[in-house]
Wavefront OBJ file of the C-alpha trace (Angstrom):
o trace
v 0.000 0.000 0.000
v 1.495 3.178 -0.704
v 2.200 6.136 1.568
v -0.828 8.055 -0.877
v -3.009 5.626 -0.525
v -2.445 5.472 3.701
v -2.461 9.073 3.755
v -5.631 9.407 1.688
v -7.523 6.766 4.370
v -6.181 9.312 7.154
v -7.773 12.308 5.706
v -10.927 10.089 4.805
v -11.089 8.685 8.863
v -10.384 11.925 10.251
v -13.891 12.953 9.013
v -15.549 9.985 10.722
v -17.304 11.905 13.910
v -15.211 11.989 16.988
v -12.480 10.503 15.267
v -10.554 13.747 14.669
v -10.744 14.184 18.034
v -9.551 11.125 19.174
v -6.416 10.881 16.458
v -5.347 14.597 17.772
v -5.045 13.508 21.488
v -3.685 9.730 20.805
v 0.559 9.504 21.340
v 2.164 6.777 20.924
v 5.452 6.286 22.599
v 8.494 6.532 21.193
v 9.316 3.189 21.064
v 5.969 1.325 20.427
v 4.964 -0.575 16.753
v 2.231 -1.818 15.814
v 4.222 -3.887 13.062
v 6.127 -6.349 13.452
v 8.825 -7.122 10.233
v 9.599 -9.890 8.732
v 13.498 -9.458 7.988
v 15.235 -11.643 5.627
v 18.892 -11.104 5.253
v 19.974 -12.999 2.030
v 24.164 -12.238 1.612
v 24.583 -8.920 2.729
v 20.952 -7.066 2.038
v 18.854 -7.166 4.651
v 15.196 -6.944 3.085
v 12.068 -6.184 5.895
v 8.104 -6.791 4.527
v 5.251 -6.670 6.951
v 2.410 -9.006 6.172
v -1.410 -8.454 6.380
v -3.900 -11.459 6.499
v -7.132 -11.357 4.777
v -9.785 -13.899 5.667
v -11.866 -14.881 2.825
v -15.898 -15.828 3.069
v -18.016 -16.748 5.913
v -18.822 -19.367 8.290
v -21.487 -20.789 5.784
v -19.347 -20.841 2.648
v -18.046 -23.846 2.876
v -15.897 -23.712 -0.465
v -14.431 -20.809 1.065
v -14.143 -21.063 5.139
v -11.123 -21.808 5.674
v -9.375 -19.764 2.932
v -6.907 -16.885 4.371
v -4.639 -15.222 1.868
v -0.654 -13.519 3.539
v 0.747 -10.515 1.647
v 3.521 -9.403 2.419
v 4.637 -5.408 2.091
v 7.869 -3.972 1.880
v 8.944 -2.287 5.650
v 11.122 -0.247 4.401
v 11.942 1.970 1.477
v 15.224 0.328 0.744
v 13.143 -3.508 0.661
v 10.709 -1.653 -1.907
v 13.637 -0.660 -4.171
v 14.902 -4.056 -3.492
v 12.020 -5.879 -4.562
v 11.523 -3.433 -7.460
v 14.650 -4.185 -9.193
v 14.131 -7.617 -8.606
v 10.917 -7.708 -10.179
v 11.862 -6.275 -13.359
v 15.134 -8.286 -13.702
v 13.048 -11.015 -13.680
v 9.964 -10.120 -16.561
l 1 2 3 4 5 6 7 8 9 10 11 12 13 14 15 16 17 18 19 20 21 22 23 24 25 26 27 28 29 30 31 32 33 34 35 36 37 38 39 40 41 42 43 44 45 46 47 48 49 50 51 52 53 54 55 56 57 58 59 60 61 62 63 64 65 66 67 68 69 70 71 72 73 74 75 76 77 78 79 80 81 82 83 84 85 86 87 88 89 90 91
């Protein structure tokens, strides 16, 4: 997801009533994540993704219960590039 896209669902939530409110007193501290990275380190790159798991269906679709798709995101603007270069070397 890119930083546009995140920062267009900020300015879209901050409408939500009381949520303005609520984002302009809420600190986090300094040290606290809410993401946890994945980081591979294949020779010396280090490359760091962040996954996001998306259940699929309900409990009534059978076909599709117990179907849960993992992407994973780069973490990091130098994993991005990484991936990136990659990608094209490889179409």
């Amino acid at each position: 997801m890119t930083s546009e896209v995140m920062a267009a669902y900020h300015r879209g939530s901050a409408l939500l009533s009381g949520v303005r409110d609520a984002m302009e007193g809420a600190k986090a501290p300094a040290d606290a994540s809410i993401v946890i990275p994945l980081e591979i380190q294949p020779g010396k790159a280090r490359l760091s993704f962040f996954s996001s798991f998306a259940t699929i269906g309900t409990p009534q679709d059978v076909t599709l219960e117990e179907l849960c798709l993992e992407s994973l995101f780069p973490a990091d603007e130098e994993t991005e590039r990484m991936v990136r270069e990659i990608a094209s070397s490889a179409s």
